[in-house]
N, C-alpha and C positions, 0 to 999 in steps of 0.2 A: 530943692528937695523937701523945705518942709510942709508947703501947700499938696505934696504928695503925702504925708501922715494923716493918717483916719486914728484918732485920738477915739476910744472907746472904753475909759475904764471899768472897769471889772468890781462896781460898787453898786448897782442898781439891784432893786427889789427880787427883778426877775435873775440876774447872775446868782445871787446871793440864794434863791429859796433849797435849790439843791445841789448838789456837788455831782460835776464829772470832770472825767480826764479831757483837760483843753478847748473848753466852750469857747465861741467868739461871741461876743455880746452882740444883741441882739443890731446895740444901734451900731455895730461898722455895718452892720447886712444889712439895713434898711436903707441906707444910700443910695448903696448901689439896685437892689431892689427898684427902687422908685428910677433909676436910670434908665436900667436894661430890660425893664417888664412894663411892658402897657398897662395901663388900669383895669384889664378885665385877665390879664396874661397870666399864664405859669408859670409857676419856680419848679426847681427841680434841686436835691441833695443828694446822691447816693452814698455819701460818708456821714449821714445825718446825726451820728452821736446823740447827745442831749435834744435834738427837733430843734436849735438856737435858729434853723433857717424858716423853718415852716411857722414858728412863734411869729419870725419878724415877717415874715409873710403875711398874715395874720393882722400885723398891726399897721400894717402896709395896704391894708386892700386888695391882697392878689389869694389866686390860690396856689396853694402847695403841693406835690408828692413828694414828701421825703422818706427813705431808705438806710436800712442799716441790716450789718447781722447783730447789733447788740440790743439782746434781751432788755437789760435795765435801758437801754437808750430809748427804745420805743414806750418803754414804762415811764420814764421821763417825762418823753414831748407830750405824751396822748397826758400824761397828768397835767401837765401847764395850762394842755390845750380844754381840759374840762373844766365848762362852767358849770357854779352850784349858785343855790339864793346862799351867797356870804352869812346871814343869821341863822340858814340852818346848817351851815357847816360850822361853827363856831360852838353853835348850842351841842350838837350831835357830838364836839371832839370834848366837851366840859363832861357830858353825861358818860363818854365812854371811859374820859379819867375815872371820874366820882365813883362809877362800879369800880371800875380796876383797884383803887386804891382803898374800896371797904374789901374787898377781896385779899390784898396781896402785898397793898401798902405799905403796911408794917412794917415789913424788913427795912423801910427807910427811918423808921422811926430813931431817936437819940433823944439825948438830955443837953441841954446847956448847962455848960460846965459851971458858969457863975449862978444862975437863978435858979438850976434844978427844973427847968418850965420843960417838957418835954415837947419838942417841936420834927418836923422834918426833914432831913439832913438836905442840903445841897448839893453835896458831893463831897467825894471820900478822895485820898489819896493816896497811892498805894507805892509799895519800894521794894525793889530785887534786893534779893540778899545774896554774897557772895562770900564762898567757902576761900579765907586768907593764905593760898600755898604757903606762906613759912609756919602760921603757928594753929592754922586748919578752924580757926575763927571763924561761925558763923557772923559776918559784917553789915548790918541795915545800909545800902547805900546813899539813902537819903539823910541817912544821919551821918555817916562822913561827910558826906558835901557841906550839913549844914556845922559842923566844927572847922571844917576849913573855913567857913564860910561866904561859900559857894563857887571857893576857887577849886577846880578838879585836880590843876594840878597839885596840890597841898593836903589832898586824901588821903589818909593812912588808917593801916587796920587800928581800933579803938583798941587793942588787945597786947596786940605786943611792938607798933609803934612801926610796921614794914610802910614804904608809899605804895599807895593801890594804883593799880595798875588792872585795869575792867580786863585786855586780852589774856594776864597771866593766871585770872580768877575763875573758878570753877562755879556757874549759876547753880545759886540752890533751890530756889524758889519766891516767890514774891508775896509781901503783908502788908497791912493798913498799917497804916501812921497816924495818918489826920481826917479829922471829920471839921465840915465846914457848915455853919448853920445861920440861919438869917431869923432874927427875932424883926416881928413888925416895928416900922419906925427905926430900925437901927442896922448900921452896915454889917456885912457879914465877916462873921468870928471862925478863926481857924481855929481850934481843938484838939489834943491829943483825941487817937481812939481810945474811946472808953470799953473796959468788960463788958454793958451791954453791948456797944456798939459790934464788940467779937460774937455775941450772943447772937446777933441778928447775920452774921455771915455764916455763925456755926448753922444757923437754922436752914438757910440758904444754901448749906454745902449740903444738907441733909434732904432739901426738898429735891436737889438734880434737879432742875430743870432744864440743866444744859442738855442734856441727853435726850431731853423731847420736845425743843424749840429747831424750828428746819435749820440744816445742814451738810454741809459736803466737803469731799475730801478734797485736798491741793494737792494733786498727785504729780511722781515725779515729772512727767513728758508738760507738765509747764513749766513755763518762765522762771515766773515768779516764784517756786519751792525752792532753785538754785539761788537766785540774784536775790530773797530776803531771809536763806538759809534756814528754810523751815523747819527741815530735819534737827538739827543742830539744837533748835531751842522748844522742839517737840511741839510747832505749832502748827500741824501740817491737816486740820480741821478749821471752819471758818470757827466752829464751835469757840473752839480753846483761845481766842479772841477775846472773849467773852466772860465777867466774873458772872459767880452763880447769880448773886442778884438780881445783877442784869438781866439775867439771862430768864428769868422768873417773871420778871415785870412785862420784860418783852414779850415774851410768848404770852403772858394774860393778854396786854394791850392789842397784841396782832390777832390772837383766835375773836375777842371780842367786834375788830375792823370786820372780818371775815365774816361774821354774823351780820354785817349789815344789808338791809334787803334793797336799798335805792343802792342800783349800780355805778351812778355815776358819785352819792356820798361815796360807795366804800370805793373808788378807783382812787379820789383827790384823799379821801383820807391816809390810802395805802401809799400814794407821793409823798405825804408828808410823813410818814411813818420810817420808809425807807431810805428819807434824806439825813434823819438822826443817825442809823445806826454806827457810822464809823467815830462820832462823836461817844456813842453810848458805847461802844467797847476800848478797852486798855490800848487802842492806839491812839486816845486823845492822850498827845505829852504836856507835861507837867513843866514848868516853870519856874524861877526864885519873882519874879518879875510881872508873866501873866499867862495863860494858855496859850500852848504854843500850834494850839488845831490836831486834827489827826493828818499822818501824812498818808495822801491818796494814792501815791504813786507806787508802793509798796507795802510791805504788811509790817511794818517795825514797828515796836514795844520798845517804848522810852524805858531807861531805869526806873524813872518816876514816872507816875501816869494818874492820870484821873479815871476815877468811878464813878462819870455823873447821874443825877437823879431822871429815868427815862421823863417821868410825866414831865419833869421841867423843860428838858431839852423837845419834846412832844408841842406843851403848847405855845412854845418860842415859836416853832417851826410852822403849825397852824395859823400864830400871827404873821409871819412872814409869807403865809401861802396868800392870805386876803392881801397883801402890798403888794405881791405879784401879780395877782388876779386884777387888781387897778390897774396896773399897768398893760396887760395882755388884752384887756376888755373894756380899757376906759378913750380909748381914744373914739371918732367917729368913722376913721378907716376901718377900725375891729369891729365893728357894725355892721360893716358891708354883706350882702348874701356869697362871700366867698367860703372854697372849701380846704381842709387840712388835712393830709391823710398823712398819717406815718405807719409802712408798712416793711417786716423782713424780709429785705433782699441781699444779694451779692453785689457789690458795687458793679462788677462785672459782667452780670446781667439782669437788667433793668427789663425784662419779658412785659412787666404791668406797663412799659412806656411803648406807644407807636412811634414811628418814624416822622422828624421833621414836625413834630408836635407842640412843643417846651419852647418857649421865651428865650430862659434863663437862668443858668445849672451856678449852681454859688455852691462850692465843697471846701469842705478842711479835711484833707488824707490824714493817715497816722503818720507822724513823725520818724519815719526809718525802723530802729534798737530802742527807741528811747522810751516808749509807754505800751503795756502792755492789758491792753482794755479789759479783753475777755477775762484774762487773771481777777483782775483784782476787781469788775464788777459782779464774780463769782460772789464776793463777799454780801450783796446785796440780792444778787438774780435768785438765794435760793429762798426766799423767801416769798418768792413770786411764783414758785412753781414753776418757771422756764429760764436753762440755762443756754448762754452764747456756747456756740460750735466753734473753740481755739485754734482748730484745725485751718480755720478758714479766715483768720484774719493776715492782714494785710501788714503783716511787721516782718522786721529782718531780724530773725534769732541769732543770741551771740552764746550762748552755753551749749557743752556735750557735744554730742551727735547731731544738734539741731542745726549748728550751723552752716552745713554744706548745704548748697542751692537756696539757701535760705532770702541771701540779697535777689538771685532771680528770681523767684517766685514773686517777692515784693513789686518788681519794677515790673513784670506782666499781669499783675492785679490792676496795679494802677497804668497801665498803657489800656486794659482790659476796660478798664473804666471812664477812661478817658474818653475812648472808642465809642461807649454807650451813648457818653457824654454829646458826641459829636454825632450820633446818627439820631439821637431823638430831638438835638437842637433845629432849629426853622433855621432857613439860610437867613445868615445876618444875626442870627442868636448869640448871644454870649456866654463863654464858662469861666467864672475867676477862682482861682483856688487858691488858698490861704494855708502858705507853707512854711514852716520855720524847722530851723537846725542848725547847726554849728561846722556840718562837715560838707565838703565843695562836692564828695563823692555824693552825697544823700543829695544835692539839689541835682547834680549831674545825670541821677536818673528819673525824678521829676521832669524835670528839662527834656530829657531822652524821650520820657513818655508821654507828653502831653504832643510831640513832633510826632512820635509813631500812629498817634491816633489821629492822627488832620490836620494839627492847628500848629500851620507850617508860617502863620506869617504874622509879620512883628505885636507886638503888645499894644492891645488899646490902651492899655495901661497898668502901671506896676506901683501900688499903693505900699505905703510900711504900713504897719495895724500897732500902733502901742497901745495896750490894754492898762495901762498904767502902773501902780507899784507891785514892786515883786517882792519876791523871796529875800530872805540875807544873800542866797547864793546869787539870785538874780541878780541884787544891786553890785554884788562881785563882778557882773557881767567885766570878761574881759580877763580880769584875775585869775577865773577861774574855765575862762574858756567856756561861757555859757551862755549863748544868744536869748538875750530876752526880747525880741521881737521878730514879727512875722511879718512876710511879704503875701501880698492877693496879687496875683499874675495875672490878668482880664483877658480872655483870646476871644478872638471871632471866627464862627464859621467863616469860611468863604475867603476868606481873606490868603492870598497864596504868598510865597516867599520867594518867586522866580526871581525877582527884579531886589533882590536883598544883597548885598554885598555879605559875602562870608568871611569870618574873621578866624585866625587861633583862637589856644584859652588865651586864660588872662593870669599866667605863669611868671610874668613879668615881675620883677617887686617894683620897677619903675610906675607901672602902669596903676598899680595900688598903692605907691606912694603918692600918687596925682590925688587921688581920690580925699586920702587921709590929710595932706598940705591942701586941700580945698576947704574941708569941712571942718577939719580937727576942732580948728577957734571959737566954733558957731555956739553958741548959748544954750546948755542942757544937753547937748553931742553924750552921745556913751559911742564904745568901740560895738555895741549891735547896730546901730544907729550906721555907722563908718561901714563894716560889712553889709549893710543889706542894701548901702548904697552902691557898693561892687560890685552885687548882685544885681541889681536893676540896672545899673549902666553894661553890663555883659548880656546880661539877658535880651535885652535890648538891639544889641548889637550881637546879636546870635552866636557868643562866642561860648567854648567849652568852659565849664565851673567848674569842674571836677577836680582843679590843683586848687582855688582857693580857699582853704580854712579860716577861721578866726582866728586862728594864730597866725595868719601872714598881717591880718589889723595887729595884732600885739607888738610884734616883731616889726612894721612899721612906725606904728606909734612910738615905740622905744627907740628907733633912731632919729623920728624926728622930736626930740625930747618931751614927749607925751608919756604920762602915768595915767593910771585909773584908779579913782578913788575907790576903796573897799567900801565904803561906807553908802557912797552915793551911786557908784556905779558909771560917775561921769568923769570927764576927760578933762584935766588941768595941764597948765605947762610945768614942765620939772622945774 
């Protein structure tokens, strides 16, 4: 099993320059790439997200068509994919700060508390205040926490002594706390907000600029309004995301990009513009410890949150764009006279592809219920002037009314796709698709639909993909019922299934106790690891997945006296 892991962590220049929902890095794709495509052949993606196929395409020597309906996805790849001379994108993003901040700067401006030297602020820190039901206390949350001292459960209103309790509290609104500043030569100093410091947000509440930096509504017929209860905490604009500030600096910095007349500076400038902004709004979470990121997966506001300074997090991002751009354009495959295209389609019809054309189809589908793209790169795409059509992605709704027909439609997207997959393939072409979940049902029609489309016969092979560390919740893996890794399924045209022996599922817990008594021992094992090897051994043996969950791994492991450690995520004897 383990010579089957494509080890690909999720640390290199190019994963790191911009943030989406579930990239594969580029080096698992580049393996198979150089396997399944001749040196002159094409790639094919029609779930292209972020362009991570067309990048490693690219870096590979072949050429690309990859596809998507996501807006910011095609703003993505085509951003990666633009080269500029590295000194005059560097020189270009200093000069656009320098105006911006004799322009607009200011508002960042503060005092160090010790020397009085007025400096730059780094970032501000900001805290929910909650109205205390027994003695109607307006409560700073961040200063309860920090009286407990940092234990949540030991919060009590400062006032009349009740334990806080966040669900019984009524949000009043949210204020600065801390300002954080960095004097040259010396580490950087947390601060109470100071009267200026309030001077320069009163200034900022008075310019609005929220009101005339782009934006759009999160209406109720999405996702994400119900599952990050937008209503509820009246943030149902990407706007209100956003302090005024922010919100100030940003629209200087973006209408100044827009002024720029070299289309290809203002495209790479506009990539790295649009890679900050979930850092630059109130869903970067705050920490006793260290930043906790913004989470991309929803629109949640930590109690505590950071205000960081645009231009900093701006030319962070610009240096991170040239260590990307080494990597995308430093090899001498990236050389080669090949071509990249990322262009919006339906996964389900690929019209720009001929018949019997393509190499070699490499896709990551959406994950079932579990991410909901169009949503939340809403938060970005309005800034670009083109948003994704919600309508037409390829997830299974779990709120309201949405829910009916919702798993079909999913599982005829992707047989829909699959279909494409298989008529623009050359005979002997390959498709591997890189699928990860936790529920037997969600592989079951993966499974269903890659058979409906052709590719009726066994696996050229079924790789795990660990991308390496995860989440707290990831390393819970198990605990928490949360597969942190993904399987690539590799089908070939042409390849038939008459002569396959056909199996049941794999309902057995005997059958998956073989599994778990084989590998459980093995060195670095997690309970994703145990399931996605029961996934490849059925798969394999073309049996139904639809009864097994992660929690048949749990519930195996627990009787063959196996726990999973919270901390590490891996598999010890009791």
């Amino acid at each position: 099993m383990v010579d089957d892991i494509i080890n690909a962590p999720r640390t290199d220049a190019i994963y790191n320059m911009h943030g989406y929902l579930t990239k594969v890095p580029v080096q698992a794709i580049i393996p198979l790439i150089n396997e399944f495509a001749p040196n002159d052949g094409w790639v094919v993606d029609m779930f292209a997200g972020s362009g991570m196929t067309a990048i490693a395409s690219k870096m590979a020597g072949r050429n690309a068509v990859v596809s998507d309906i996501s807006r910011l996805g095609q703003h993505i790849g085509q951003g990666y994919l633009t080269e500029v001379n590295q000194l005059e994108f560097a020189e270009t993003a200093e000069r656009l700060v320098g105006e911006s901040k004799r322009e607009i700067g200011w508002l960042y401006d503060t005092f160090h508390s010790r020397t009085g030297e007025k400096l730059e602020a780094v970032r501000a820190v900001w805290s929910f205040v909650y109205v205390c039901p027994k003695c109607e206390f307006k409560a700073n949350y961040y200063e309860m926490m920090k009286v407990a001292k940092w234990d949540k459960k030991k919060m009590e209103c400062p006032s009349c002594g009740n334990a806080f309790e966040k669900k019984r509290s009524e949000y009043f609104g949210d204020e600065p706390v801390l300002t954080v500043v960095k004097k040259d030569g010396e580490n950087q100093l947390e601060q109470p907000f100071s009267d200026y410091d309030r001077q320069m947000v009163a200034e900022a509440d008075r310019m609005n600029f929220r009101d005339r930096m782009p934006s759009a509504e999160i209406t109720p017929d999405r996702e994400m309004y119900h599952r990050s209860a937008l209503k509820k905490w009246d943030t149902t604009n990407t706007k209100h995301f956003f302090s005024q500030r922010n919100s100030a600096v940003l629209f200087d910095l973006w209408s100044r990009i827009q002024n720029l007349g070299d289309e290809r500076l203002r495209k790479k400038m506009l990539f790295a513009f649009t890679a900050i902004l979930p850092r630059a709004s109130k869903r970067y979470q705050w920490s006793p410890k260290a930043p906790l990121n913004a989470a991309n997966q929803n629109y949640y506001i930590a109690p505590v949150f950071y205000e960081w300074n645009v231009y900093e997090l701006f030319m962070r991002k610009v240096s991170a764009c040239l260590k990307s751009d080494n990597m995308v354009f430093g090899s001498l495959e990236a050389n080669l006279n090949t071509e990249q295209r990322y262009i919006t389609a339906s996964a389900d019809h690929l019209a720009h592809l001929d018949d019997n054309s393509i190499d070699f189809v490499f896709t990551d589908p959406p994950f079932g219920s579990n991410i909901f793209y169009s949503d939340m790169n809403l938060f970005q795409e309005v800034w670009l002037g083109a948003t994704t059509d919600h309508e037409r992605e390829a997830v299974i709704r779990t709120t309201r009314g949405q829910r009916e027909g919702s798993a079909g439609r999913y599982t005829d997207l992707l047989t829909g796709a699959f279909r494409e997959a298989y008529r623009v393939l050359k005979p002997g072409g390959v498709l591997s698709i890189v699928f990860g979940n936790s529920k037997g049902s969600v592989w079951a029609m993966a499974q269903r639909a890659f058979k409906d489309a052709g590719f009726t016969g066994k696996p050229v092979r079924i790789n795990i993909l660990d991308k390496g560390q995860r989440s707290v919740k990831g390393l819970a893996s198990g605990t928490e019922g949360v597969a942190t890794l993904d399987l690539i399924v590799s089908l070939r045209k042409g390849d038939e299934a008459e002569n396959r022996e056909r199996h049941d599922d794999w309902s057995d817990s005997e059958t998956v106790q073989a599994v778990v008594d084989k590998y459980a021992d093995m060195q670095g094992m997690t309970a994703s690891h145990l399931y996605l090897e029961v996934l490849r051994q059925a798969i394999y043996e073309d049996r139904d997945v639809a009864s097994i969950d992660l929690g048949h791994i749990l519930d195996s492991l627990d009787k063959a006296n196996y726990s999973v450690s919270p901390d590490t995520g891996k598999i010890f004897k009791k």
